[in-house]
C-alpha positions in Angstrom: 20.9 132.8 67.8 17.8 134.9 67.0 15.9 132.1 68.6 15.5 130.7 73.0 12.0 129.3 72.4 9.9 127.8 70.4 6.1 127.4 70.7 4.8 124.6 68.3 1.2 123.5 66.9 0.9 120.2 66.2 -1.5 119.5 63.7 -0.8 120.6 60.4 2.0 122.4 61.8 4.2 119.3 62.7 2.1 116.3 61.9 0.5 115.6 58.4 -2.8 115.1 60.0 -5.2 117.5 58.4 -6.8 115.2 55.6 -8.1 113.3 58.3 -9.9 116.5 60.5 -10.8 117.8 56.8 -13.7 115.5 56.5 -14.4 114.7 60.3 -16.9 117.8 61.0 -19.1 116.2 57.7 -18.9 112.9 59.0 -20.3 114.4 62.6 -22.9 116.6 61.2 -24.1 113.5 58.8 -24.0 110.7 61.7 -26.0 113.2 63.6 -29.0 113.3 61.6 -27.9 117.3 59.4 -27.1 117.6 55.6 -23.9 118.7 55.8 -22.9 122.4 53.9 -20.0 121.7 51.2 -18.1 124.3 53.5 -18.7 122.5 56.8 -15.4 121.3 56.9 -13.7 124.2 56.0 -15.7 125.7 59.0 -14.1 123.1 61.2 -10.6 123.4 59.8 -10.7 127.1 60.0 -12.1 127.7 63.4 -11.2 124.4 65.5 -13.9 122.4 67.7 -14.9 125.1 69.9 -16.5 127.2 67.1 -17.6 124.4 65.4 -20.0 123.4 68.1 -21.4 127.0 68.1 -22.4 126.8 64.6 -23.6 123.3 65.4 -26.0 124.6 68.3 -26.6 127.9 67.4 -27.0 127.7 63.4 -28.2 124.2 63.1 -30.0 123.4 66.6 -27.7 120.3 67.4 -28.7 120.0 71.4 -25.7 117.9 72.7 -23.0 119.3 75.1 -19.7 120.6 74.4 -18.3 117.2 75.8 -20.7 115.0 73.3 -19.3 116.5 70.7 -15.9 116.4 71.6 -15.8 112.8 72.4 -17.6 111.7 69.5 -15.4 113.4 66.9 -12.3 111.9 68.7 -13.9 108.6 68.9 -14.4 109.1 64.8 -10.6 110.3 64.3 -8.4 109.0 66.8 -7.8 105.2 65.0 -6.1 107.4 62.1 -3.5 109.0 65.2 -2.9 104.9 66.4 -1.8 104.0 62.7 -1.0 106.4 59.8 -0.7 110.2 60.8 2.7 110.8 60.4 5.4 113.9 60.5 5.4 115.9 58.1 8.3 115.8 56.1 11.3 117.9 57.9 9.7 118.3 61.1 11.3 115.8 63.1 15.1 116.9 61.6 14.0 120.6 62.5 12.9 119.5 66.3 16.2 117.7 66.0 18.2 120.7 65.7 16.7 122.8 67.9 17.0 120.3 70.3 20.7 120.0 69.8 20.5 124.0 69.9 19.5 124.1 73.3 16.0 125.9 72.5 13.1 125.2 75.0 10.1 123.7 73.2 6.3 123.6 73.9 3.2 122.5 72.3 0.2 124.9 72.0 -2.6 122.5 70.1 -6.2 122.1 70.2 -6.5 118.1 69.8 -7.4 117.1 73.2 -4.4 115.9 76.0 -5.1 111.7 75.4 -4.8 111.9 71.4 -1.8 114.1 71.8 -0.1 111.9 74.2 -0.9 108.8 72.0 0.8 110.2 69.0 3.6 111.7 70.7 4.5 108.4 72.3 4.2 106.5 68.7 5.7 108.8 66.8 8.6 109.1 69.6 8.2 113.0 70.0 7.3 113.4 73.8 11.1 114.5 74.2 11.3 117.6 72.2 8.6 119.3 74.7 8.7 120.1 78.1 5.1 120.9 78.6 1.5 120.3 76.1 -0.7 122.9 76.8 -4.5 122.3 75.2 -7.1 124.5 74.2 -9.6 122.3 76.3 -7.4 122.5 79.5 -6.7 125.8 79.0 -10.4 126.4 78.4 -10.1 129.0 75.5 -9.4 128.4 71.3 -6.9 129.5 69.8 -8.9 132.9 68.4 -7.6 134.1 72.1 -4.0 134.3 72.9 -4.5 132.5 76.2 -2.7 129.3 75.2 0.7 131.2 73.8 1.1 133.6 77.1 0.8 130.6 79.2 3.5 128.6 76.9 5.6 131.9 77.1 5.2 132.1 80.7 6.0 128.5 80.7 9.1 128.3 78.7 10.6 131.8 80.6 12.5 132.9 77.0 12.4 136.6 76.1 9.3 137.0 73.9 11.0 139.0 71.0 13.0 135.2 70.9 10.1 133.3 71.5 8.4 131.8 67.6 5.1 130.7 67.3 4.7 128.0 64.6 1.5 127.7 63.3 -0.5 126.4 60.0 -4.0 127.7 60.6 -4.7 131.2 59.6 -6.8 132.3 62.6 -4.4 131.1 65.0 -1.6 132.8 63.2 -3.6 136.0 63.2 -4.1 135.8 67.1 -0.9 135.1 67.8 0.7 137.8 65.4 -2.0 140.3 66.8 -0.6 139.0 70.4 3.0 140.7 69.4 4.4 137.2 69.0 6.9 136.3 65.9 5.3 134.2 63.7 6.4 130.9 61.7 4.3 130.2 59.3 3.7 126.8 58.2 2.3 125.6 54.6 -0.2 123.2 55.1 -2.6 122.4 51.8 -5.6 122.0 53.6 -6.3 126.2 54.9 -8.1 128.1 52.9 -6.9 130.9 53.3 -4.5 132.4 49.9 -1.1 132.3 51.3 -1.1 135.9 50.6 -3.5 136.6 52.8 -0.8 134.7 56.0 2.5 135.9 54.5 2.1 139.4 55.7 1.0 138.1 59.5 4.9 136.3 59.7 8.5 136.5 60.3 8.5 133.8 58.0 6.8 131.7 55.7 7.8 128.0 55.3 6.7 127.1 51.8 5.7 123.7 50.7 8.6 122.1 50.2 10.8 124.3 52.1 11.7 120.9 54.4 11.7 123.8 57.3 14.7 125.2 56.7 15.1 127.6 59.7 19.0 128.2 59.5 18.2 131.8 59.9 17.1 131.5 63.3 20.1 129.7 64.1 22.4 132.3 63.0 
């Protein structure tokens, strides 16, 4: 197989979650006293929480920690991970067959540890993954290539047989920019013209496409 390991996002990636974080970083930005931009939460999408709270402070003068910020977006999105985020639609049979496959599996996401764990243990996908690594444990974003060394460390599998699946553009681009093959994951809600994310890949999984990864498996 062309495949040992496998380094997974979740959000977007393997969860259809990402209508729900599309309109979170308005609803913060509005709760909080700001007008919110009509790109605000494509800021948020794009960049993840870390960024957005630099724009927040820097650009608009918001004056509450890191740790506010964080805890009051999760508290404004984490009743949508107790009840109706869901797989996306091929992603468990995919986990399934890797699994079967023998391939060691990790998750590399930047929702914090306790929603991650919740919707694992709902959605009854704690067993495909031998370790979560976070962005706020690891203390870097994803625009650093901390978090995927550590899960390739992690998982021991040689790195040219080691996949990165990932939705968001800027993550893909570290990643790819890392020397790690990239899966790329449609996901309706980045920006960024498919085009653009193509040429960053191994492979693209169109929308669609019910991740069909048979030629990894080959």
């Amino acid at each position: 197989m062309k495949i040992s390991g496998a380094i997974f996002d979740m959000d977007g990636t393997l969860l259809n979650s990402m209508d729900y974080w599309g309109t979170v970083g308005s609803e913060f930005l509005i709760k909080n006293g700001f007008d919110s931009k009509s790109d605000d939460n494509r800021r948020f999408l794009e960049r993840g929480m870390r960024e957005f709270y630099k724009y927040a402070t820097e650009e608009l003068g918001l004056t509450k920690s890191y740790q506010e910020v964080h805890d009051e977006i999760y508290n404004l999105i984490r009743e949508k991970y107790e009840t109706v985020v869901a797989p996306k639609n091929g992603a468990i049979k995919m986990l399934d067959t890797l699994l079967e496959k023998g391939v060691k599996m990790c998750l590399a996401t930047a929702t914090d540890r306790e929603t991650v764990e919740l919707i694992l243990k709902r959605l009854d996908m704690k067993k495909y993954f031998s370790k979560i690594f976070t962005s706020g444990e690891v203390g870097v974003g994803k625009s650093e290539p901390k978090i995927y060394e550590l899960a390739l460390e992690h998982l021991g599998t040689p790195k040219e047989k080691t996949y990165v699946f990932e939705d968001a553009y800027y993550a893909i681009n570290t990643a790819s920019k890392a020397g790690f093959n990239v899966i790329g994951i449609y996901d309706k809600n980045v920006f960024v013209p498919v085009e653009e994310i193509k040429p960053l890949c191994v492979h693209f999984i169109e929308e669609g496409d019910q991740y069909n990864i048979d030629f990894l498996l080959k």
